[in-house]
C-alpha positions as CSV (number, residue, x, y, z in Angstrom):
1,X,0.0,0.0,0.0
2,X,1.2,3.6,-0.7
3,X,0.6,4.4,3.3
4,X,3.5,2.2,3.6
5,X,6.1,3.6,1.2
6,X,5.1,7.3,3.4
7,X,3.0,8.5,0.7
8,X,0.2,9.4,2.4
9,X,-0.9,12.4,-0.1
10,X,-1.0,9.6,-2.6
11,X,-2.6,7.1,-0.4
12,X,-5.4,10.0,0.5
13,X,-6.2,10.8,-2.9
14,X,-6.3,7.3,-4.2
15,X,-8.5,6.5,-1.5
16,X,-10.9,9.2,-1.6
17,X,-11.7,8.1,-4.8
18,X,-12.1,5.2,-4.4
19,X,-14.8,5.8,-2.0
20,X,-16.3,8.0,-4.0
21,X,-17.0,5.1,-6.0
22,X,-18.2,2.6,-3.2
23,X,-19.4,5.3,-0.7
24,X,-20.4,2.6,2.0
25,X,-17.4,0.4,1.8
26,X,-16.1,0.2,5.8
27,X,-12.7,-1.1,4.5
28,X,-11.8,1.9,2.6
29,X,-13.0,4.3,4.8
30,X,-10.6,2.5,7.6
31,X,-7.8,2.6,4.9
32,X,-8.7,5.7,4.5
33,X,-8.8,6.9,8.5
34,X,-5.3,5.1,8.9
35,X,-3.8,8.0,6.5
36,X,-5.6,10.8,7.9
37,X,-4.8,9.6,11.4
38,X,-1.1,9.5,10.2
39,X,-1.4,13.0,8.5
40,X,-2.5,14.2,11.6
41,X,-6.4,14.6,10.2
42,X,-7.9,13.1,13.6
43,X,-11.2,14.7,13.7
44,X,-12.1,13.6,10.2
45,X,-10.3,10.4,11.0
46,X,-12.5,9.8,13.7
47,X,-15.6,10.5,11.9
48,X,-14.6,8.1,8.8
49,X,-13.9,5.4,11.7
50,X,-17.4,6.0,13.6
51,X,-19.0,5.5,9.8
52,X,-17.3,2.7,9.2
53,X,-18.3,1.2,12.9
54,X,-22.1,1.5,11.8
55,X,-21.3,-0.5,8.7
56,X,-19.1,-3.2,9.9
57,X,-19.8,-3.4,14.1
58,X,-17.7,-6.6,14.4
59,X,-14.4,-4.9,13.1
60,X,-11.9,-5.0,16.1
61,X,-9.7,-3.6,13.6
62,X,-11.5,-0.1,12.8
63,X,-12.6,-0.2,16.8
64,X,-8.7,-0.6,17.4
65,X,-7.8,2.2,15.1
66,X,-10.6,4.8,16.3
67,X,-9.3,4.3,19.8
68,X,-5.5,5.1,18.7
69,X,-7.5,8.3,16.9
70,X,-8.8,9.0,20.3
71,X,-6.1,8.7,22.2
72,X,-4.0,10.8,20.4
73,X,-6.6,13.7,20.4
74,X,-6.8,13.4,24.3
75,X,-9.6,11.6,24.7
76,X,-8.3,8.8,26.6
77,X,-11.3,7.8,28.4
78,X,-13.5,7.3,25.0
79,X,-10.5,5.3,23.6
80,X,-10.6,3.0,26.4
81,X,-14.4,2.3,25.8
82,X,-13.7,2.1,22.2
């Protein structure tokens, strides 16, 4: 993935379209979260993450990754219960 190679601009723009294209996809918009979160995006990170939540509610993954989001913007509490 491009995330991995540090292109997140890449990553972002690649990913943002292809959501566009599958708008309810919970695997993109994590992939998607991951690079905001590591671009320093947290609030719309968080936001993509809770979306993807209501779409996939069994992902420990995107529950693992909102909490990370979480803690980072302070909120240590919520990222505990996440």
């Amino acid at each position: 993935m491009l995330k991995a190679l540090d292109r997140f601009a890449d990553a972002e723009v690649y990913l943002r379209k292809g959501l566009a294209l599958r708008q309810d996809d919970p695997e993109i918009m994590g992939n998607l979260a991951v690079v905001l979160h590591a671009a320093g995006k947290l609030d719309e990170a968080e936001r993509l993450l809770l979306r993807a939540i209501s779409l996939d509610e069994n992902s420990a993954e995107l529950r693992v990754n909102l909490g990370a989001v979480l803690a980072e913007s302070g909120r240590l509490e919520a990222a505990l219960a996440s």
